[in-house]
N, C-alpha and C positions, 0 to 999 in steps of 0.2 A: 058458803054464801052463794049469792047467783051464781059471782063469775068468781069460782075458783080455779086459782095460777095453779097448774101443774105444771112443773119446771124438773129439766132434767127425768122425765115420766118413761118409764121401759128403755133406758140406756143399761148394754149389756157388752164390758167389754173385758177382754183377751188379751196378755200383754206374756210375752214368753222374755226370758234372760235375756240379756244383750239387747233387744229390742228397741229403735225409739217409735213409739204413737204420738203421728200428731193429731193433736185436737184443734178444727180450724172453724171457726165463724165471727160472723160480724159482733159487732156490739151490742151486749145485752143480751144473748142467746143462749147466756149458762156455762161459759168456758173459765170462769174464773169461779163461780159457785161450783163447779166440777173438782175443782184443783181444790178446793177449801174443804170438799166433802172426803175425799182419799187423805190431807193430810191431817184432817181431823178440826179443824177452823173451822168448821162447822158442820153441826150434826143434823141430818136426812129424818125425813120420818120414817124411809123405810130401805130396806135394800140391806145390802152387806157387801165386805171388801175382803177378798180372802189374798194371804199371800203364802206361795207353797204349797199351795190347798188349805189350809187352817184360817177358817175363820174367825174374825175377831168382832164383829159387829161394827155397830157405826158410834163406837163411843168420843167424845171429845178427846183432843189431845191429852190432856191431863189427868186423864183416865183408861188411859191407853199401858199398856205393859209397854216398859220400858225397850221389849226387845223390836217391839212395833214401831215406836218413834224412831227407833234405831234404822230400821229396814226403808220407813220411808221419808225422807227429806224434800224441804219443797226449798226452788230458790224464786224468790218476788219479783216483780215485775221494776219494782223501783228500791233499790236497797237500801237509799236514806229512811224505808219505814222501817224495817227490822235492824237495822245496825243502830244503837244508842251512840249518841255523838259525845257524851259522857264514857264513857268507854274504851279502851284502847282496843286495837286491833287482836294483838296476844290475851287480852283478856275473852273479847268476844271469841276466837277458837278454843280459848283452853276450858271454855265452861263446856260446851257438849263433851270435849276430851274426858271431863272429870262426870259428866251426870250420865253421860250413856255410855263408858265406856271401862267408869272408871279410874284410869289412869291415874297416878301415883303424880306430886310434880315434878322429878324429874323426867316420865317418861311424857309428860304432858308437855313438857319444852321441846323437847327432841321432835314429837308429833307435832307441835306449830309448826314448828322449823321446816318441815317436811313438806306440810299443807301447803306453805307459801310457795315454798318452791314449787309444788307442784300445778300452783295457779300462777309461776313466772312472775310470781313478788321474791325483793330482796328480803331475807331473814329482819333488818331493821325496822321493816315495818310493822311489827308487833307493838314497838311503842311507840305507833302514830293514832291518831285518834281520826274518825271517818271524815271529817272535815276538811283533815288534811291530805287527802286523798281527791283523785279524781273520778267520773262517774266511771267511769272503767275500772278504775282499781278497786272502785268501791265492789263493783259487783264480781270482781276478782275473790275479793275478802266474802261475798254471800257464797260465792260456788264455793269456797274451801272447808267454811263453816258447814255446809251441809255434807260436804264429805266428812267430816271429822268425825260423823258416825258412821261411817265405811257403810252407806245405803244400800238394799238391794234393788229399789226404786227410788229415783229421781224424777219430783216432780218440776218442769218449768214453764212459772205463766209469764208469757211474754216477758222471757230474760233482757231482751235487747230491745226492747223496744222504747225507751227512755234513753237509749244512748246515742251517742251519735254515731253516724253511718261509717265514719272511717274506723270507730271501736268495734261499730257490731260483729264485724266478720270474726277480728279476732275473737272475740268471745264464744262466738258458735262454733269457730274451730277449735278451741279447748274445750267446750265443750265435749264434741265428738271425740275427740282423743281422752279425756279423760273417761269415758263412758264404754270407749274400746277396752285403755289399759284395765277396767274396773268390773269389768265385762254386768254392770248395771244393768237395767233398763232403765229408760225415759219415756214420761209421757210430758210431750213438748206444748205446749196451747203459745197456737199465735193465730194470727189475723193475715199474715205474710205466706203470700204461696210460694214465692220465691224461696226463702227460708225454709220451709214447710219440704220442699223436693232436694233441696242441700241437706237436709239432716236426716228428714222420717225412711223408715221402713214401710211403713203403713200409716194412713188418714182414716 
């Protein structure tokens, strides 16, 4: 038409192992159309995403080879939209356990077990349901979930920024440490420079 939006138009970027990139700007500037287009939430008209050099194009998630979804995990800005409140905790971990990983159920118990601990929840909370959680724990149980496909990129858009101030640090410090022990990379999108110089390697 006249005025055609060209959004996100010659964005080319570079992200090495261990790595985190943040992505910073205001509102409405394409930092969350960014994170949707890498984890496959929505499809580009044009470009490609390669990982290990192997391209895979820009197909939607559910077209995606399973070893793809696997490699990249996103955690949301607000976890009450991806966690189903019908749901219990050990259920929402133990479905990626079982779809990208496979796992058998006892070795899918053992791997909850594991996640949680490794997000600083007690084993018990497997069978809480998200409601009975608080916004921290909640987003405890989003980081664990997207580990439970042991990622080779972790995408997060605006993880803390729904939470409150006295949760967020915690968060971004497990974050950090989990992406050390994991030796992942991240690409972090926030709006916060302050955050943004405690976590990134590069902007």
């Amino acid at each position: 038409g006249a005025r055609d939006v060209r959004a996100l138009d010659g964005v080319d970027l570079l992200l090495s192992r261990g790595e985190t990139l943040a992505i910073v700007g205001e509102s409405g500037c394409g930092k969350s159309t960014f994170a949707k287009l890498l984890s496959g939430l929505e499809v580009p008209t044009g470009g490609e995403v390669r990982i290990k050099g192997r391209a895979f194009g820009v197909a939607a998630v559910e077209r995606r080879p399973r070893a793809i979804v696997r490699a990249l995990q996103m955690i949301f800005q607000n976890p009450d939209a991806t966690l189903n409140p019908s749901h219990s905790v050990g259920f929402a971990l133990a479905r990626p356990l079982k779809l990208l990983r496979g796992l058998t159920p006892a070795l899918r118990r053992t791997e909850r077990a594991r996640l949680l601990d490794r997000v600083r929840l007690p084993e018990s909370y497997a069978t809480r349901r998200p409601g009975q959680l608080s916004g921290g724990e909640r987003q405890r149980v989003a980081i664990a979930r997207a580990l439970a496909g042991e990622p080779d990129v972790l995408i997060a858009d605006e993880p803390v920024s729904a939470l409150d101030v006295s949760v967020q640090a915690a968060i971004l410090n497990l974050l950090a440490e989990l992406q050390e022990a994991q030796g992942m990379a991240m690409v972090f999108i926030s709006h916060d420079l302050a955050v943004v110089s405690y976590l990134a390697d590069s902007v």
